[in-house]
C-alpha positions as CSV (number, residue, x, y, z in Angstrom):
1,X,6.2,117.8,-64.3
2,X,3.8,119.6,-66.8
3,X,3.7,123.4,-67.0
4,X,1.6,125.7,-69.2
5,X,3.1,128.5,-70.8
6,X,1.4,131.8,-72.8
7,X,1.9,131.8,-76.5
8,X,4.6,134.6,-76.2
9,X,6.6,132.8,-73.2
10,X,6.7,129.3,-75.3
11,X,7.5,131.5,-78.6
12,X,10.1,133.1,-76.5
13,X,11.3,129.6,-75.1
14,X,11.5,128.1,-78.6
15,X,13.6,131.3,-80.0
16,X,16.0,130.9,-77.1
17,X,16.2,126.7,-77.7
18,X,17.3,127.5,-81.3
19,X,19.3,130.4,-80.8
20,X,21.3,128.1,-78.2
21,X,21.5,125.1,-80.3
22,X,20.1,123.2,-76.9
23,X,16.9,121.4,-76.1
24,X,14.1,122.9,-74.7
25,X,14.5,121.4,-71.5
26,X,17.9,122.2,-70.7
27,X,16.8,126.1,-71.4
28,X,14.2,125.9,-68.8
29,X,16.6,124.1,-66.4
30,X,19.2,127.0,-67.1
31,X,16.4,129.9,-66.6
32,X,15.2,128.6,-63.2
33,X,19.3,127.6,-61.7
34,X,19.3,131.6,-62.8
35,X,16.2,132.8,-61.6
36,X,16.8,130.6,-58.3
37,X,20.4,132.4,-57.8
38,X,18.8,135.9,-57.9
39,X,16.2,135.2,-55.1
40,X,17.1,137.5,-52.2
41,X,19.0,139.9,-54.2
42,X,17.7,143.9,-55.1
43,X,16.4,144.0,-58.1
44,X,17.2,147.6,-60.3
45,X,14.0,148.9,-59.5
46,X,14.7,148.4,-55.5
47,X,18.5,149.1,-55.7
48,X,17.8,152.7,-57.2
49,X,15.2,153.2,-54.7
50,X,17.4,152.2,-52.1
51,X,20.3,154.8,-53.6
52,X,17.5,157.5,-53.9
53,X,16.9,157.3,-50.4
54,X,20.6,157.0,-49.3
55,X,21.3,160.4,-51.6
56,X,18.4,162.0,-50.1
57,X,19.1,161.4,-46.6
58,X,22.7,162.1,-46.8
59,X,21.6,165.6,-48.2
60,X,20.0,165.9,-45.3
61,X,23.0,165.6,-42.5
62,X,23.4,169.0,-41.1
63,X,27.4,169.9,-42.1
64,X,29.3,171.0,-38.8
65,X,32.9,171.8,-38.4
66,X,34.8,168.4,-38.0
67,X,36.2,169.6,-34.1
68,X,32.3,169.7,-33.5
69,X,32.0,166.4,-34.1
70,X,34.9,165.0,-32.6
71,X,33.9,166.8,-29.2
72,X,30.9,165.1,-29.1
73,X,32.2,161.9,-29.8
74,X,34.9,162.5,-27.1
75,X,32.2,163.4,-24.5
76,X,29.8,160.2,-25.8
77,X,33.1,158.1,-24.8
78,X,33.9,160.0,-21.7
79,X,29.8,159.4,-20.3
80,X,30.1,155.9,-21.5
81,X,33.2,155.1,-19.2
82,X,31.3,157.0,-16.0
83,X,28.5,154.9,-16.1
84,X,26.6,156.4,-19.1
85,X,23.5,158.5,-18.5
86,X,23.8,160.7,-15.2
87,X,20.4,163.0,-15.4
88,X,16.8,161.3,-16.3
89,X,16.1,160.9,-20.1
90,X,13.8,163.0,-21.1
């Protein structure tokens, strides 16, 4: 294989080769089994997105008393054992 590299990316590449005390080569190899395990994962920019979102909607989740809740969740269970739905969705 033959692959072109910028001047800063080959400087960068050299830097690392000597820094490790390992061939060229065997840096690339170790940057792309890295790079290649990260696929499919959040980067930081998309993870503190993702936890901007999650604060901002959680902000938004009306507080009720607790015994609301549970009432609800009793009468959800309590439709869903009669059938479910009785009256037309509006």
């Amino acid at each position: 294989m033959t692959f072109s590299l910028d001047d800063e990316t080959a400087t960068r590449l050299r830097r690392a080769a000597e820094r490790l005390e390992k061939p060229m080569s065997e840096v690339v190899r170790e940057a792309v089994h890295l790079y290649y395990a990260r696929l499919g994962r959040l980067s930081d920019t998309e993870r503190d997105r993702m936890l901007s979102d999650f604060d901002r909607l959680v902000a938004g989740i009306p507080e009720r008393p607790l015994a609301d809740t549970e009432a609800e969740l009793v009468a959800v269970r309590e439709a869903r054992r009669a059938g479910g739905r009785q009256t037309p969705a509006e």
